[in-house]
C-alpha positions as CSV (number, residue, x, y, z in Angstrom):
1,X,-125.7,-78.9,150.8
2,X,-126.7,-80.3,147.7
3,X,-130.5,-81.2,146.1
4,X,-131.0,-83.7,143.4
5,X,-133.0,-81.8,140.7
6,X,-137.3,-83.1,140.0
7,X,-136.8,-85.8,138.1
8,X,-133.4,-86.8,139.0
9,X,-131.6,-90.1,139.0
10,X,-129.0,-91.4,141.4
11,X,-126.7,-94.1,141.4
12,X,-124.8,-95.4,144.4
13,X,-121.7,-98.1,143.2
14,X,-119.7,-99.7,145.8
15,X,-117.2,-102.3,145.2
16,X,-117.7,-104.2,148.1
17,X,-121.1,-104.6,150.4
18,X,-121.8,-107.2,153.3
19,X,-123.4,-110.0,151.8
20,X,-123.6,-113.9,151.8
21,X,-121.4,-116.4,154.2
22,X,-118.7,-113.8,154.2
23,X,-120.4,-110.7,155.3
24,X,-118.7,-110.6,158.6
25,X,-115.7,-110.7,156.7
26,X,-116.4,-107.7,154.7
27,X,-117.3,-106.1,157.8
28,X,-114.3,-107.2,159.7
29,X,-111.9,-105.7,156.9
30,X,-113.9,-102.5,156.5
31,X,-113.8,-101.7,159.7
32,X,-109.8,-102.3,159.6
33,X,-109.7,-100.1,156.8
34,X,-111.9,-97.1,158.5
35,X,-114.5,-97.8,156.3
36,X,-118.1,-100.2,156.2
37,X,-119.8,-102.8,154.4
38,X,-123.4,-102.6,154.2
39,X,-126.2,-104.9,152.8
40,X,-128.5,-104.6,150.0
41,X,-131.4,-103.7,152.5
42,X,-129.5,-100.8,154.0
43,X,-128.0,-99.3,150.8
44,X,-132.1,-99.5,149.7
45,X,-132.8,-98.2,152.9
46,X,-131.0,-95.2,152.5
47,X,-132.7,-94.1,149.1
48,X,-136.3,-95.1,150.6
49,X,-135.7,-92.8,153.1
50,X,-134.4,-89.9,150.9
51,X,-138.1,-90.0,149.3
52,X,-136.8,-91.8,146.0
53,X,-139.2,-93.8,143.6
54,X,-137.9,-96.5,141.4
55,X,-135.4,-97.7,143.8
56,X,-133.4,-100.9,142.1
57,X,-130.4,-102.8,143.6
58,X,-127.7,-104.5,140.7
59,X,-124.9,-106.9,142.6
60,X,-122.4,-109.2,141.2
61,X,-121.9,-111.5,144.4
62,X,-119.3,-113.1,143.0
63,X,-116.9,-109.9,143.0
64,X,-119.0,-108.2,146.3
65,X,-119.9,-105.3,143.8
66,X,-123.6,-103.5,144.1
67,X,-125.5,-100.5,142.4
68,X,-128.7,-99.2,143.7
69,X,-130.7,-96.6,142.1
70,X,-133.5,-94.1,142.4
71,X,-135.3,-91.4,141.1
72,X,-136.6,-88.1,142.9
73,X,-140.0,-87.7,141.9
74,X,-140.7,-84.1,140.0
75,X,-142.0,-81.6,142.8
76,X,-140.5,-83.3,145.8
77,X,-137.1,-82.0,147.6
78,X,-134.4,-84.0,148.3
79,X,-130.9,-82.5,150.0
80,X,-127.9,-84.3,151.4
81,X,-125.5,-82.7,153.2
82,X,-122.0,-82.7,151.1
């Protein structure tokens, strides 16, 4: 298991994420691959849920990239398991 320290930062980057009139598409060929595509809401999802503050999602539509980050507010715990 590992903690993100008070204070913190973290920065999720994925090249591809289920978006616009092809985010079926990007779900299909995940899913091929053994992989998924999620959306911005999930990816922010996932950091509101880990007790982050500050939580900003970055895409580039036109290349299916996005990058979400959050901070851990000083005091609190957060652990993933790794």
């Amino acid at each position: 298991m590992r903690t993100l320290a008070p204070g913190g930062r973290v920065l999720v980057v994925a090249e591809l994420y289920a978006h616009g009139p092809l985010a079926g598409v990007n779900r299909a060929i995940m899913t091929l691959l053994g992989g998924r595509a999620w959306n911005e809401e999930q990816h922010r999802h996932w950091l509101e849920e880990a007790a982050l503050t500050n939580i900003a999602v970055q895409t580039e539509p036109r290349h299916g990239w996005i990058a979400v980050t959050g901070r851990k507010l000083p005091g609190e715990h957060v652990a993933s398991a790794q």
